[in-house]
C-alpha positions as CSV (number, residue, x, y, z in Angstrom):
1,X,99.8,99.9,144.9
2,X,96.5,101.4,144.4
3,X,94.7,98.0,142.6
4,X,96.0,99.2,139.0
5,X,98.2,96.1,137.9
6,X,97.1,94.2,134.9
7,X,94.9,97.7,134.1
8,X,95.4,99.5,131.9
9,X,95.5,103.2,131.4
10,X,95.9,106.3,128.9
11,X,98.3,108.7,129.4
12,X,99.6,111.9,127.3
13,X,103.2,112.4,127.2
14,X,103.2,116.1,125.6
15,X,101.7,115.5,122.2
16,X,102.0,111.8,122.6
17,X,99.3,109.3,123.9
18,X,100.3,106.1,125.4
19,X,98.9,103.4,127.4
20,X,100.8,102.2,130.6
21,X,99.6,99.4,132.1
22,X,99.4,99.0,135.9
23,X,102.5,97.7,136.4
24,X,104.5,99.8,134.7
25,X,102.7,103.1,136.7
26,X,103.8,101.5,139.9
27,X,107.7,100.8,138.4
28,X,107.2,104.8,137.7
29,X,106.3,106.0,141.2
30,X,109.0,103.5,142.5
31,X,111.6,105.0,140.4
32,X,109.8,108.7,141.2
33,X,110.7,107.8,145.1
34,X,114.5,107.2,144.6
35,X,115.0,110.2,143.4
36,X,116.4,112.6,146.0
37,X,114.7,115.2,146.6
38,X,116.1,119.2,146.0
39,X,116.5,119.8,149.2
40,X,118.3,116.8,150.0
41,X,120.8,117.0,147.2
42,X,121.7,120.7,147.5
43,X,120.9,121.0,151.0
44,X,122.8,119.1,152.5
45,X,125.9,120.7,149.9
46,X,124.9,124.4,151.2
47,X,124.8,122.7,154.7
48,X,128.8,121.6,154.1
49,X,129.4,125.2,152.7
50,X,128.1,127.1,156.0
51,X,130.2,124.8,158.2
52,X,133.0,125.0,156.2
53,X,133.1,128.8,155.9
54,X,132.5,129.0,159.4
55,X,135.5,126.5,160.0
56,X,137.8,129.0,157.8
57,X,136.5,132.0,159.7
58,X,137.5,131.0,162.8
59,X,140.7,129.9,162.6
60,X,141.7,133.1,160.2
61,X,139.8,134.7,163.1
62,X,142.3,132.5,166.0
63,X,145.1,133.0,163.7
64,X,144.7,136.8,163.4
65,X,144.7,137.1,167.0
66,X,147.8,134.9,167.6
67,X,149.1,137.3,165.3
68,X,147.8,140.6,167.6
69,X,148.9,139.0,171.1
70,X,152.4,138.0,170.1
71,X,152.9,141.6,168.2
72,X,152.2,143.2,171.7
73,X,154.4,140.7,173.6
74,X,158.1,142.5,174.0
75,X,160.8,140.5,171.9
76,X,162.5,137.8,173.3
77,X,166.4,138.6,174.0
78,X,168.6,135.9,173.1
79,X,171.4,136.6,175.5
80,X,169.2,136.0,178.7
């Protein structure tokens, strides 16, 4: 805390004009400092996104190619 508790202080809330005492300033920055962040909310989601597109990619990627080797493979006879 920066020394402000049992102080008191003005602030202007829009058109509104208020007086927070020290206390309640440093319950405000405590509660500011939960909050995530931007980038740590919708970050972390596009970070989930990338992986899972890449994820999808690759195995319509493995699958199409499966698909490619065992088109060019002769067929299997069933009388051998």
């Amino acid at each position: 805390m920066d020394g402000m508790v049992g102080h008191r202080r003005d602030q202007t809330i829009g058109h509104v004009r208020t007086k927070y005492s020290g206390l309640q300033t440093a319950v405000d920055r405590g509660r500011d400092r939960a909050q995530p962040s931007w980038v740590e909310v919708h970050g972390l989601c596009m970070l989930a996104r990338v992986v899972c597109c890449y994820v999808a990619l690759e195995f319509s990627a493995a699958g199409r190619s499966q698909t490619t080797r065992a088109s060019m493979q002769s067929p299997l006879s069933l009388c051998s």
